[in-house]
LUMLO-552972 format. One record per residue (C-alpha): x, y, z; residue in three letters; residue number from 0. Coordinates in steps of 0.2 Angstrom, whole numbers, plus 5000, padded with zeros to 4 digits. Layout:
N
{u: X; v: Y; w: Z; r: ala; k: NUM}
...
This chain:
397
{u: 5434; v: 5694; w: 5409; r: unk; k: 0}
{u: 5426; v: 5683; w: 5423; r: unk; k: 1}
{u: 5422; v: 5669; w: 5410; r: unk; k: 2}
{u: 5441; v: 5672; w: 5407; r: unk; k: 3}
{u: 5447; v: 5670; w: 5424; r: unk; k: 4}
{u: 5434; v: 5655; w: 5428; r: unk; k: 5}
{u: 5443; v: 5646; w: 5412; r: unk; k: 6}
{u: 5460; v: 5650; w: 5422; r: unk; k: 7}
{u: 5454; v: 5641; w: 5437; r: unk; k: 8}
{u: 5447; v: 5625; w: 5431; r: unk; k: 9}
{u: 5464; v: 5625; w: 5420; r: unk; k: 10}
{u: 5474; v: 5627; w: 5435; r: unk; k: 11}
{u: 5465; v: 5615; w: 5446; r: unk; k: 12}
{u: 5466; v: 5602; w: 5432; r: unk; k: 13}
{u: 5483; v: 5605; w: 5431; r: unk; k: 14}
{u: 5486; v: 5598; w: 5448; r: unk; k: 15}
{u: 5472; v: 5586; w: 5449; r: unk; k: 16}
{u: 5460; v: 5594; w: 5456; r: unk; k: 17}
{u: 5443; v: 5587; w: 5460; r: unk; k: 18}
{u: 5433; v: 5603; w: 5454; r: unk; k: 19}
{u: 5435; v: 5621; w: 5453; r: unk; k: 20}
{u: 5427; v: 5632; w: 5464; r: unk; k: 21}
{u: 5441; v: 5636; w: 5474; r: unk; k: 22}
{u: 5442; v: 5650; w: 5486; r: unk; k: 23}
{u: 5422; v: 5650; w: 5488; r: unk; k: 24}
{u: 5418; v: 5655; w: 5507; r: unk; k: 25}
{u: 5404; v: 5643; w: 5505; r: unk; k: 26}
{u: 5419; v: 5625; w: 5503; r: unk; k: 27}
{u: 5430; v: 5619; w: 5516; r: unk; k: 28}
{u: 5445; v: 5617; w: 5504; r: unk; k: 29}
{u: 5454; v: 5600; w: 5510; r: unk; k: 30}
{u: 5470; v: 5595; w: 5501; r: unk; k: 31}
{u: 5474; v: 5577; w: 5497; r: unk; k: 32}
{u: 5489; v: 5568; w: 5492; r: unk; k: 33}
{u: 5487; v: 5550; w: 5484; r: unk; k: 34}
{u: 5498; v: 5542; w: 5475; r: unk; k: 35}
{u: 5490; v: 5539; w: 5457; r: unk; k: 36}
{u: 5506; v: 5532; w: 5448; r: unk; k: 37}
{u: 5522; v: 5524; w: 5455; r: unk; k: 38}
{u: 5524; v: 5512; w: 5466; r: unk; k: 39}
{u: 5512; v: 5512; w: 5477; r: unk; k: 40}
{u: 5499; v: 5517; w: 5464; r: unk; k: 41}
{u: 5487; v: 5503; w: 5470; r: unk; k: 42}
{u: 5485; v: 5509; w: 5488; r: unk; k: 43}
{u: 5485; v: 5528; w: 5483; r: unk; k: 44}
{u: 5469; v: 5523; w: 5470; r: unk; k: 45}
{u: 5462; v: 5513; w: 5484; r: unk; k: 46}
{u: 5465; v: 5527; w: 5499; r: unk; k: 47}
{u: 5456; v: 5543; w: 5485; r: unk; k: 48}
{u: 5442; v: 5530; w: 5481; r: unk; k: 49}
{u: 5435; v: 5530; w: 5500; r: unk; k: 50}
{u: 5441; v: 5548; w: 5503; r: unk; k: 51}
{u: 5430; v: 5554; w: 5484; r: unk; k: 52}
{u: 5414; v: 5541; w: 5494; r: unk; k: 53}
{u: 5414; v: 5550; w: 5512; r: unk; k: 54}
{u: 5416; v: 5568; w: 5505; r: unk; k: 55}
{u: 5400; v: 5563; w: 5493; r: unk; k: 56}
{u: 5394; v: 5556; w: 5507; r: unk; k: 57}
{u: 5394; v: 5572; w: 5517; r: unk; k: 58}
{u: 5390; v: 5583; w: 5504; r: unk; k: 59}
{u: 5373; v: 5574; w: 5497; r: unk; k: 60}
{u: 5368; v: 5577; w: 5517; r: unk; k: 61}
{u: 5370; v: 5595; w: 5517; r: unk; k: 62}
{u: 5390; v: 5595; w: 5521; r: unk; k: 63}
{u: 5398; v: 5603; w: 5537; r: unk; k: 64}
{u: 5393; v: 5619; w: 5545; r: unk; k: 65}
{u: 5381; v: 5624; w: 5529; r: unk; k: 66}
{u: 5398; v: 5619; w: 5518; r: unk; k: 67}
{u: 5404; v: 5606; w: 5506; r: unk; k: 68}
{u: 5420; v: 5598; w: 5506; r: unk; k: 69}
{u: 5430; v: 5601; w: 5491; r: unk; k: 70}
{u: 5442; v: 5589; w: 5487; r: unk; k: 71}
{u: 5459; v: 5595; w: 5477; r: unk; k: 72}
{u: 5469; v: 5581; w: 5473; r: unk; k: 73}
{u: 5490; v: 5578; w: 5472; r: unk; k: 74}
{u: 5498; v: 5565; w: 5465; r: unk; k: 75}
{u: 5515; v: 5560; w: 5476; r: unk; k: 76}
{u: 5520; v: 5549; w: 5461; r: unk; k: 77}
{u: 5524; v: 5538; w: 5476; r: unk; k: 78}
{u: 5542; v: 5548; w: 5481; r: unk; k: 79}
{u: 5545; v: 5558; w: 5497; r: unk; k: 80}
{u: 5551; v: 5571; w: 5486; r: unk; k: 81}
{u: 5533; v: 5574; w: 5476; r: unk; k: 82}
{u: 5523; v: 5572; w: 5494; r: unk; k: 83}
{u: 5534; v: 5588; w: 5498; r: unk; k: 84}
{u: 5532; v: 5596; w: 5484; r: unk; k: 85}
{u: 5513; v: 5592; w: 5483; r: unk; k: 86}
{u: 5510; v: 5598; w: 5500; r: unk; k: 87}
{u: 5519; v: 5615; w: 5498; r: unk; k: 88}
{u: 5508; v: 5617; w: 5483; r: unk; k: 89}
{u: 5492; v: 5613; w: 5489; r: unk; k: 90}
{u: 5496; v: 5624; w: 5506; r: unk; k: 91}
{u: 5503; v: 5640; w: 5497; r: unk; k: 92}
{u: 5494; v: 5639; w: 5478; r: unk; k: 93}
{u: 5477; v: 5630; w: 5485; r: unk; k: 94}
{u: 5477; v: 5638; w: 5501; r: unk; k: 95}
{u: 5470; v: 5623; w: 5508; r: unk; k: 96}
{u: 5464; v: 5624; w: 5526; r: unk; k: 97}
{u: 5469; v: 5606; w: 5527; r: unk; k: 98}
{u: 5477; v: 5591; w: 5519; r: unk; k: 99}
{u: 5482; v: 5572; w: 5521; r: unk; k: 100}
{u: 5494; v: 5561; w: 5513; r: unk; k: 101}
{u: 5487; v: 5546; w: 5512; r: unk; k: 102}
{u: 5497; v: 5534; w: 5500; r: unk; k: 103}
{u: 5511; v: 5525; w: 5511; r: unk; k: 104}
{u: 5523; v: 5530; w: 5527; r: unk; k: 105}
{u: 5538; v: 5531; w: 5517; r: unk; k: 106}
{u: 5529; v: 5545; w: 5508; r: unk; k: 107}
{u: 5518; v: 5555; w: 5523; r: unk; k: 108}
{u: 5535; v: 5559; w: 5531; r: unk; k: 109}
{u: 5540; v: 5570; w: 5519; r: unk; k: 110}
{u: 5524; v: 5578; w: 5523; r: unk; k: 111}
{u: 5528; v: 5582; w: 5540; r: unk; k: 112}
{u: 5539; v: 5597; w: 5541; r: unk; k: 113}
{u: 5531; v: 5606; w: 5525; r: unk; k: 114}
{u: 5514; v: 5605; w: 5538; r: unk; k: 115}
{u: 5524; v: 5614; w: 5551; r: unk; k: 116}
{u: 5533; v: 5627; w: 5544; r: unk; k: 117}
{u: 5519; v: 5633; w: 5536; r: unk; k: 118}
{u: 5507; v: 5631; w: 5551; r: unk; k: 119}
{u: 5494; v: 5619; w: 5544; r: unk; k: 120}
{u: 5487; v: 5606; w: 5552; r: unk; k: 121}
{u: 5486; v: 5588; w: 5541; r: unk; k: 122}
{u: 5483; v: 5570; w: 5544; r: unk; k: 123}
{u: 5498; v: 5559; w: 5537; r: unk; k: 124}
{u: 5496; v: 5538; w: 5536; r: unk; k: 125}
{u: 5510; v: 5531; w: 5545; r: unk; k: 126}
{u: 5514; v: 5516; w: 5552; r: unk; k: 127}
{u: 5525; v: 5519; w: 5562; r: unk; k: 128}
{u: 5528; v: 5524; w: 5581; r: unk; k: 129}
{u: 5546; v: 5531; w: 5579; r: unk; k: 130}
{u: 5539; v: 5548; w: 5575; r: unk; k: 131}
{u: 5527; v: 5552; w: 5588; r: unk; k: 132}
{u: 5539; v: 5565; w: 5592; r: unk; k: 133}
{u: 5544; v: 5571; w: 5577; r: unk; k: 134}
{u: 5526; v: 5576; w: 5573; r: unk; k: 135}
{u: 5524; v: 5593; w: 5579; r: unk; k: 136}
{u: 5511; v: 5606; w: 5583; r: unk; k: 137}
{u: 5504; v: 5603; w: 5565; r: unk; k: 138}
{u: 5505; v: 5586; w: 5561; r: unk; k: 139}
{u: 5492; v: 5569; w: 5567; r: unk; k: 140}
{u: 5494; v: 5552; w: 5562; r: unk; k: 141}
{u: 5477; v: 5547; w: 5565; r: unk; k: 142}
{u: 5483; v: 5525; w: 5559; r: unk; k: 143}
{u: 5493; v: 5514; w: 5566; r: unk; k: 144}
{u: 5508; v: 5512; w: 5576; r: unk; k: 145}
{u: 5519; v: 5495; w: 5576; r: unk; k: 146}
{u: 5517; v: 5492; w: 5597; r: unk; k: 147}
{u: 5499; v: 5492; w: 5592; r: unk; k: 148}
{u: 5497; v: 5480; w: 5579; r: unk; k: 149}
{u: 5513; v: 5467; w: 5578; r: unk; k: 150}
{u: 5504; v: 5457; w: 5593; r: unk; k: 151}
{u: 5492; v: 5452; w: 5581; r: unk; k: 152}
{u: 5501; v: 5442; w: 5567; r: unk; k: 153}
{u: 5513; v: 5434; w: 5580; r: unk; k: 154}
{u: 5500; v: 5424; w: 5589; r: unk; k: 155}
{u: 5493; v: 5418; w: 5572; r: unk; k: 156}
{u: 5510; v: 5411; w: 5569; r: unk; k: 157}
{u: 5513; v: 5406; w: 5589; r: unk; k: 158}
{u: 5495; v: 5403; w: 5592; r: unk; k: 159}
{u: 5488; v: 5394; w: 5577; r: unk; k: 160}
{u: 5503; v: 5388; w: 5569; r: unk; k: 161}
{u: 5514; v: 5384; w: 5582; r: unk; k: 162}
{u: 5529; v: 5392; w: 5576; r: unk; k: 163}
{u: 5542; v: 5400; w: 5590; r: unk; k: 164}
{u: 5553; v: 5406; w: 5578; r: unk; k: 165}
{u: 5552; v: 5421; w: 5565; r: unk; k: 166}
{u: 5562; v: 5427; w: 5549; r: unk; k: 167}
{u: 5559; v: 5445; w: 5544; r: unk; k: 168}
{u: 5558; v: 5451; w: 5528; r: unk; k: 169}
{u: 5558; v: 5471; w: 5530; r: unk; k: 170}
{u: 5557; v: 5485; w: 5516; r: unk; k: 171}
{u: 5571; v: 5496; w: 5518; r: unk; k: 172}
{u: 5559; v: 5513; w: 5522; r: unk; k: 173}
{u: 5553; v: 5522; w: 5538; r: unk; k: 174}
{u: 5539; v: 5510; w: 5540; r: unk; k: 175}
{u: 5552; v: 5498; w: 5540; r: unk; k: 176}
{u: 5562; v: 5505; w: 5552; r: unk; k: 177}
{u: 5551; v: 5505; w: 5563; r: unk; k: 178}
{u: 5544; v: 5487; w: 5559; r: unk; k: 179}
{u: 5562; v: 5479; w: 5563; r: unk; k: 180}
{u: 5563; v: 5490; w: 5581; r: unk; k: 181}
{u: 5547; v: 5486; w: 5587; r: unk; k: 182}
{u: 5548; v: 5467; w: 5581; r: unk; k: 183}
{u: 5562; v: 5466; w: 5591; r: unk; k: 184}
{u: 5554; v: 5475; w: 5607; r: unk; k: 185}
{u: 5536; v: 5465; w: 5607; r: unk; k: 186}
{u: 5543; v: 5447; w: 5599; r: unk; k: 187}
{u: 5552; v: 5440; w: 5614; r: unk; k: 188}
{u: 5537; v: 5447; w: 5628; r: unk; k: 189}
{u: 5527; v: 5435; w: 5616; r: unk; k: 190}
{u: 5541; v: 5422; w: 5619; r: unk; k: 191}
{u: 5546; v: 5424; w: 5598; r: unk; k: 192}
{u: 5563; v: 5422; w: 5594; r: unk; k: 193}
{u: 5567; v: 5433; w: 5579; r: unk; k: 194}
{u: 5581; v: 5421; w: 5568; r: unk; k: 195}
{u: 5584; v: 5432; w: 5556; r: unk; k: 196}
{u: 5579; v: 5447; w: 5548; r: unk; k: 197}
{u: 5583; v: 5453; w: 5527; r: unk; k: 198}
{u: 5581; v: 5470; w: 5519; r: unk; k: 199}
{u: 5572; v: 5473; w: 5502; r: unk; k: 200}
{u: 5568; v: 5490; w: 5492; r: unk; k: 201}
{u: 5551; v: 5495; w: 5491; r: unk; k: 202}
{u: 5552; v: 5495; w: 5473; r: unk; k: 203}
{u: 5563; v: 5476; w: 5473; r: unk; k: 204}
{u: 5557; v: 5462; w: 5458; r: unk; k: 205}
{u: 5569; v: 5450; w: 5464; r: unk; k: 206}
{u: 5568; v: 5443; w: 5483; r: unk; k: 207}
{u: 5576; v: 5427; w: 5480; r: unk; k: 208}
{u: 5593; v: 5432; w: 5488; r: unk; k: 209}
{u: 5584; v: 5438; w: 5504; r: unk; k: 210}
{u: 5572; v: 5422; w: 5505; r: unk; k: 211}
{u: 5586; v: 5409; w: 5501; r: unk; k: 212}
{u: 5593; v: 5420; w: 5518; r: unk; k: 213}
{u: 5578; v: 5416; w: 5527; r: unk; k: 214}
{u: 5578; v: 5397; w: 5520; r: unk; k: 215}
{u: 5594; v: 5393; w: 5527; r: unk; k: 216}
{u: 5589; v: 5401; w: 5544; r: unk; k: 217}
{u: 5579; v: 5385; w: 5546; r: unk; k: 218}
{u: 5565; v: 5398; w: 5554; r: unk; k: 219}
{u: 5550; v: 5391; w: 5559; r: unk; k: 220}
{u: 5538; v: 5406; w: 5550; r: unk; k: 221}
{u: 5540; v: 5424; w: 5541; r: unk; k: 222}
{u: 5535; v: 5438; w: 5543; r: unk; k: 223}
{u: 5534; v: 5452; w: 5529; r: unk; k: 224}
{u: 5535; v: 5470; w: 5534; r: unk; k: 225}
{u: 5531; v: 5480; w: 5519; r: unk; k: 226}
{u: 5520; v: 5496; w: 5511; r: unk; k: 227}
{u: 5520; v: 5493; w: 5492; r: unk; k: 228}
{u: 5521; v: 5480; w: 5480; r: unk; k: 229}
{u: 5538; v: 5471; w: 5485; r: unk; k: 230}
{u: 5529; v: 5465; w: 5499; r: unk; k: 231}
{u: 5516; v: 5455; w: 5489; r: unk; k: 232}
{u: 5527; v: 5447; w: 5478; r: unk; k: 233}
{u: 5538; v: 5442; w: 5491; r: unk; k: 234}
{u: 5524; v: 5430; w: 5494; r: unk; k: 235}
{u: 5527; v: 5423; w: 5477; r: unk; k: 236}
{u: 5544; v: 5420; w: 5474; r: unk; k: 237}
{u: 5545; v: 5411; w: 5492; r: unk; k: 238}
{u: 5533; v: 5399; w: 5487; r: unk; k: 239}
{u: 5542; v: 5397; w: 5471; r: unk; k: 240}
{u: 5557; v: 5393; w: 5479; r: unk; k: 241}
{u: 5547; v: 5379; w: 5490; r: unk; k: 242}
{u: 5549; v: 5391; w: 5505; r: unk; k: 243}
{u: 5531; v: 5383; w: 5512; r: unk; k: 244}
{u: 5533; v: 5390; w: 5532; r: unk; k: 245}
{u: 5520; v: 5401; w: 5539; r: unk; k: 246}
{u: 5518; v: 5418; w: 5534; r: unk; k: 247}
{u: 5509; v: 5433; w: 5542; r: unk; k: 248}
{u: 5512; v: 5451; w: 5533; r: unk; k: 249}
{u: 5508; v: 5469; w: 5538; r: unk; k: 250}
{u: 5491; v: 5481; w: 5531; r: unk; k: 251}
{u: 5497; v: 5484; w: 5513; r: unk; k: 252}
{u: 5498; v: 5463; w: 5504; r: unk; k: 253}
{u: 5480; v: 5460; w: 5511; r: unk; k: 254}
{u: 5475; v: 5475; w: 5497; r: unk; k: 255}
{u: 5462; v: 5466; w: 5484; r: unk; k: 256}
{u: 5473; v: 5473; w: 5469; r: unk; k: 257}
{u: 5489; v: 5463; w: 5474; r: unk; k: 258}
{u: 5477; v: 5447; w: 5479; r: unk; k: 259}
{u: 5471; v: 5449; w: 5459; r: unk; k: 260}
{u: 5491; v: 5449; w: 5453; r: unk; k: 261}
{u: 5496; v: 5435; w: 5467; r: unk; k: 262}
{u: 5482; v: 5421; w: 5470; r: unk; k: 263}
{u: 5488; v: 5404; w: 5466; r: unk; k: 264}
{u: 5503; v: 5410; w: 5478; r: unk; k: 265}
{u: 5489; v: 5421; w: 5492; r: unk; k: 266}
{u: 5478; v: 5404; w: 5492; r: unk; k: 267}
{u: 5493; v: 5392; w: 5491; r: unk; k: 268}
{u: 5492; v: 5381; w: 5510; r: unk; k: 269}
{u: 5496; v: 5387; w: 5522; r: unk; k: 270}
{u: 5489; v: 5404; w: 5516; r: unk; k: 271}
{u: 5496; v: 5418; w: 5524; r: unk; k: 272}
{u: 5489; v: 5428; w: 5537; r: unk; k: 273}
{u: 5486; v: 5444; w: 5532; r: unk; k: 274}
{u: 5482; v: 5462; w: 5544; r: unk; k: 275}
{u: 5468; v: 5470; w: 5536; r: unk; k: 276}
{u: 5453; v: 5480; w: 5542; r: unk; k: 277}
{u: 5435; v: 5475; w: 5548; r: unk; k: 278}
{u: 5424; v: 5480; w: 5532; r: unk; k: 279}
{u: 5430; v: 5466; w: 5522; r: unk; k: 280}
{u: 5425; v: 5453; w: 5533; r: unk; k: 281}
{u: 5410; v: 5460; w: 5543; r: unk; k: 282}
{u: 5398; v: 5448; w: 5540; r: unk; k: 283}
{u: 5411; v: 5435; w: 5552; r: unk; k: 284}
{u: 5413; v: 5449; w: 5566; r: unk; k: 285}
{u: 5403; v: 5442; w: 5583; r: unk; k: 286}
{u: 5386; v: 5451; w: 5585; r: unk; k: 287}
{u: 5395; v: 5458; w: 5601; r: unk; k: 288}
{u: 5406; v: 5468; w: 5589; r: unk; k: 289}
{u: 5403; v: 5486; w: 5592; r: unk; k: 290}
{u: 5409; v: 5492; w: 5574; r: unk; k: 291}
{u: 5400; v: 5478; w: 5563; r: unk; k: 292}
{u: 5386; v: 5489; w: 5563; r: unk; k: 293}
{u: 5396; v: 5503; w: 5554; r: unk; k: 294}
{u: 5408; v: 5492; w: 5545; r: unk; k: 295}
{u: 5392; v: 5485; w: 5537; r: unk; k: 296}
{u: 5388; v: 5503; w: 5532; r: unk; k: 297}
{u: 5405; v: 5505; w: 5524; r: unk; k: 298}
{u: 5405; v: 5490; w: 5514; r: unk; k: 299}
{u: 5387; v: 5491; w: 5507; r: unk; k: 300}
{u: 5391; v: 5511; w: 5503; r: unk; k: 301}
{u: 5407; v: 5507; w: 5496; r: unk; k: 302}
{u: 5400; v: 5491; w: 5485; r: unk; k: 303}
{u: 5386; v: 5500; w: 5479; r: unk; k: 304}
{u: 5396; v: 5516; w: 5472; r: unk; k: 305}
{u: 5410; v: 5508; w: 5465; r: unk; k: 306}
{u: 5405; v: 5490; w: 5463; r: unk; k: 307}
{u: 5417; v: 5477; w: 5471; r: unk; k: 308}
{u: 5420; v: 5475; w: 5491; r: unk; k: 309}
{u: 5434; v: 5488; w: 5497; r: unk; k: 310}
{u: 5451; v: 5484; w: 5506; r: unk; k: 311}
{u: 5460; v: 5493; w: 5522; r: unk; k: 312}
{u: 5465; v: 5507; w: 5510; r: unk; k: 313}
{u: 5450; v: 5512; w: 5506; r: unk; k: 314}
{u: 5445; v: 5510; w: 5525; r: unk; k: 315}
{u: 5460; v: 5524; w: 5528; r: unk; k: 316}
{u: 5454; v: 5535; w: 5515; r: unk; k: 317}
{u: 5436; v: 5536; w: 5521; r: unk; k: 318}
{u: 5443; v: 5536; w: 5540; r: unk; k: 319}
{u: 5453; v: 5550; w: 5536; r: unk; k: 320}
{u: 5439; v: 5562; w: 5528; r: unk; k: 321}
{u: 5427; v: 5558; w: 5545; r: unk; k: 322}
{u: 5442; v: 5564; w: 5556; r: unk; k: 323}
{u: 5443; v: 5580; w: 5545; r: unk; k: 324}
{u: 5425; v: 5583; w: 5546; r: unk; k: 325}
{u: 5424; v: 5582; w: 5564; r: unk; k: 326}
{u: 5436; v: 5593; w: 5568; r: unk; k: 327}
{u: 5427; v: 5606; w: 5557; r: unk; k: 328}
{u: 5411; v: 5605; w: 5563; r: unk; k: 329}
{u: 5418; v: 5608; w: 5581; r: unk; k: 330}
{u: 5429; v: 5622; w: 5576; r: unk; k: 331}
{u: 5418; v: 5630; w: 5562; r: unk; k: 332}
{u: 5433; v: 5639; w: 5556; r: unk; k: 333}
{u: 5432; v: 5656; w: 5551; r: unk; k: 334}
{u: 5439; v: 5653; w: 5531; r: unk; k: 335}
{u: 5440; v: 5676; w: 5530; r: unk; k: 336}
{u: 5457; v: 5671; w: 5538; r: unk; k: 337}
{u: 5466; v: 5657; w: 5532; r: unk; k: 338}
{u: 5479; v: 5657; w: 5544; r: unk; k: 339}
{u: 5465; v: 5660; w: 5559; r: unk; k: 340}
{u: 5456; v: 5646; w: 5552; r: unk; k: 341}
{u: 5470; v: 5634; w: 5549; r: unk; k: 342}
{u: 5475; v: 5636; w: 5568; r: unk; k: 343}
{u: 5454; v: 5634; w: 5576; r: unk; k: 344}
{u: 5457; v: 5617; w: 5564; r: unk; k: 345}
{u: 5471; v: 5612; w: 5573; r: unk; k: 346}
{u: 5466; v: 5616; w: 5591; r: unk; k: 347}
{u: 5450; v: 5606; w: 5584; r: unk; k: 348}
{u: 5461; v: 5591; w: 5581; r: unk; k: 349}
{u: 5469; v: 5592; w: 5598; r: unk; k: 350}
{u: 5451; v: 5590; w: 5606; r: unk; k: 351}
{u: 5445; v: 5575; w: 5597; r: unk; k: 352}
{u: 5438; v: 5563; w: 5609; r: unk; k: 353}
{u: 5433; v: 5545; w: 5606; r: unk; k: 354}
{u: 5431; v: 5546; w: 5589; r: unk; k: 355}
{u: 5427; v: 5529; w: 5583; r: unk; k: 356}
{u: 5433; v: 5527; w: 5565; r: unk; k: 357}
{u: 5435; v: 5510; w: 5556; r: unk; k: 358}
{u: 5453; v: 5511; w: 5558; r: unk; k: 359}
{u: 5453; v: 5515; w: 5576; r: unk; k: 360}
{u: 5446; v: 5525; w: 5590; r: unk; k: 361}
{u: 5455; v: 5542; w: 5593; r: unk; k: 362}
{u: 5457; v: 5553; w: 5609; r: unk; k: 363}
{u: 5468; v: 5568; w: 5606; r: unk; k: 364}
{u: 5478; v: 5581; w: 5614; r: unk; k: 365}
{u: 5491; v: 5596; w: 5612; r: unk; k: 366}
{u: 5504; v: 5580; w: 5620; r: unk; k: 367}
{u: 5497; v: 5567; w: 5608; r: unk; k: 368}
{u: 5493; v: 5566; w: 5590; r: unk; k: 369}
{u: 5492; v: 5550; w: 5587; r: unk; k: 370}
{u: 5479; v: 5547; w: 5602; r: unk; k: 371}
{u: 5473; v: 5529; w: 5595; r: unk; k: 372}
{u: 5465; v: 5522; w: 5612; r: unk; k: 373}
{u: 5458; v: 5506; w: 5602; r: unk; k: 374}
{u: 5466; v: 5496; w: 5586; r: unk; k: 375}
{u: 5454; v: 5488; w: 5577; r: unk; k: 376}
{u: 5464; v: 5477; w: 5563; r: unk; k: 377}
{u: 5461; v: 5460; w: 5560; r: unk; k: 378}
{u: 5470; v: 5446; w: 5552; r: unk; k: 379}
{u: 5461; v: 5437; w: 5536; r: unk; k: 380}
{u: 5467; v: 5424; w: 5524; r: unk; k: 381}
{u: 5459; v: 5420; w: 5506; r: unk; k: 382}
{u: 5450; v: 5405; w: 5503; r: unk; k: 383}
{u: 5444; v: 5404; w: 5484; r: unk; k: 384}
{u: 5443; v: 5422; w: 5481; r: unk; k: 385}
{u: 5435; v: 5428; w: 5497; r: unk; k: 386}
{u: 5443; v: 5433; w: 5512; r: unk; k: 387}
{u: 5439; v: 5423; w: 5530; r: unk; k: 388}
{u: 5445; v: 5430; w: 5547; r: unk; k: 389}
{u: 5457; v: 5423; w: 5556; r: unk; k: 390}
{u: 5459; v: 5434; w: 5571; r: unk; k: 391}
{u: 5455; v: 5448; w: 5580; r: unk; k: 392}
{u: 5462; v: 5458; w: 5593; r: unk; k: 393}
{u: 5452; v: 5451; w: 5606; r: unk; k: 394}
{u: 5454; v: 5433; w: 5602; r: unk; k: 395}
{u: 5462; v: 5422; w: 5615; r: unk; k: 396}
């Protein structure tokens, strides 16, 4: 009977893609995961489990937290809102997970947000950004990135070092676009950008050329693409197809090494776009001065050497995302006799965390903030035959 009900366990876990099968075990903390492994936004789900899978191995081959490993029980969102639900309320009710993330895309993490809360758990979502910090909850952080934080950056590339004044926007119709269009709107003309236009596109679109030939006529001086999955990245393509050659800058997601292999002619084609993207890639080119080149260095070298090529910012997220997790168990040390008790010492864990110095960011929260990011650390890159070279930081004049 007990080799019976072991078989049952591994067949369940399987069934939901679970990474191992000793759930339930007071000796693992039980931490849920949501990736998308298909869909849309396959390529940044993939990249966000394959830092996630290094830093649990990481912390487990050093003797875990608190005397416990990290199991990690994996969901596929299949890259809908609809699945991201679903897979949480799975992994919180089947699972019993004492935690979880959704870590794939904003326009999938939302959907995250009231399954966490009504069922008291706490969770880490990846969002972009800042128009929910008050939809969050008691249960819910967004240890990433917010639009104030971030949209500084690529407008002085374009200002700065391409001496553009004006900016077309092309925005994925999603959350995360949502918010990119308000908040462009807020920080552009503080920056002395005027915003000339601005053009939806679906975050599953093959055909841009409508939008673009919109922003071609607007006689914009540069572009900016506001996007989470694929359509962003080709959006790049088809402009420069249509002879659309003004500057570009783009958000996180088009700098992802997978859509630099299906877009390179159009990614190295002058003048390359900028691209927000996150230290690790470029660390070599970070000044000596640089507090996190020591760690980003670290990353990149643990990464390379486990999975054999250089990782991108969604791997960075992933591997972020696990530290944040660890720490708050090792300061709560939950007591896992009592789920519901443990969840809730997680939670009040989070709410404590204090200068926690991630490669995404820096994070300071409390019960009134759980986003809590006190220092953005993205930076903007562009390719140059096949390699990634920094054009900016934050802390560039």
């Amino acid at each position: 009977m007990r080799k019976l009900g072991l078989v049952f366990c591994c067949l369940t876990l399987l069934a939901v893609g679970t990474i191992g099968c000793a759930g339930g075990s007071a000796n693992t903390y039980k931490v849920g995961y949501l990736a998308s492994q298909t869909g849309p936004y396959a390529a940044l789900g993939l990249a966000s489990l394959e830092g996630a899978q290094l830093r649990v191995k990481q912390i487990n081959e050093a003797g875990g937290i608190n005397g416990k490993d990290i199991e990690l029980v994996l969901i596929d969102d299949k890259g809908t809102a609809t699945d991201t639900a679903l897979g949480a309320q799975k992994l919180i009710e089947v699972e019993q997970v004492i935690t979880l993330a959704s870590a794939t895309a904003t326009a999938l993490s939302h959907g995250a947000i009231p399954i966490l809360n009504d069922n008291e758990t706490p969770g880490l979502i990846i969002s972009g950004t800042g128009l929910i910090m008050d939809q969050l909850g008691a249960w819910t952080f967004k240890p990433s990135s917010c639009e104030a934080d971030y949209i500084p950056l690529p407008l002085k590339y374009l200002r700065d070092d391409m001496g553009a004044t004006t900016v077309a926007a092309m925005i994925e119709n999603s959350g995360y676009g949502e918010g990119g269009e308000y908040y462009l709107g807020q920080v552009a003309p503080t920056m002395g950008m005027e915003v000339v236009e601005m053009q939806q596109f679906d975050p599953g679109a093959t055909d841009m050329t409508p939008q673009l030939a919109n922003i071609r006529s607007s006689g914009a001086e540069s572009m900016l693409i506001w996007g989470s999955g694929p359509a962003g990245a080709l959006a790049i393509k088809q402009a420069r197809e249509m002879g659309i050659m003004i500057p570009i800058a783009t958000t996180p997601a088009q700098s992802s090494l997978r859509y630099y292999e299906s877009f390179s002619e159009a990614y190295e084609m002058e003048p390359s776009p900028g691209f927000l993207d996150n230290k690790p890639t470029i660390w070599p080119q970070l000044s000596d001065s640089d507090t996190d080149k020591a760690m980003c260095q670290q990353f990149e070298e643990d990464f390379s050497a486990e999975y054999g090529r250089i990782p991108g910012i969604y791997e960075a997220i992933g591997w972020s995302f696990i530290t944040f997790i660890a720490d708050g168990l090792e300061r709560a040390d939950p007591d896992l006799s009592d789920i519901a008790k443990a969840r809730s010492q997680l939670r009040d864990a989070y709410e404590q965390t204090e200068n926690l110095s991630v490669i995404i960011g820096t994070y300071t929260m409390s019960p009134d903030d759980h986003y809590g990011r006190v220092v953005p650390k993205e930076v903007l890159v562009t390719f140059k035959d096949g390699e990634k070279v920094l054009l900016r930081t934050h802390y560039d004049d």
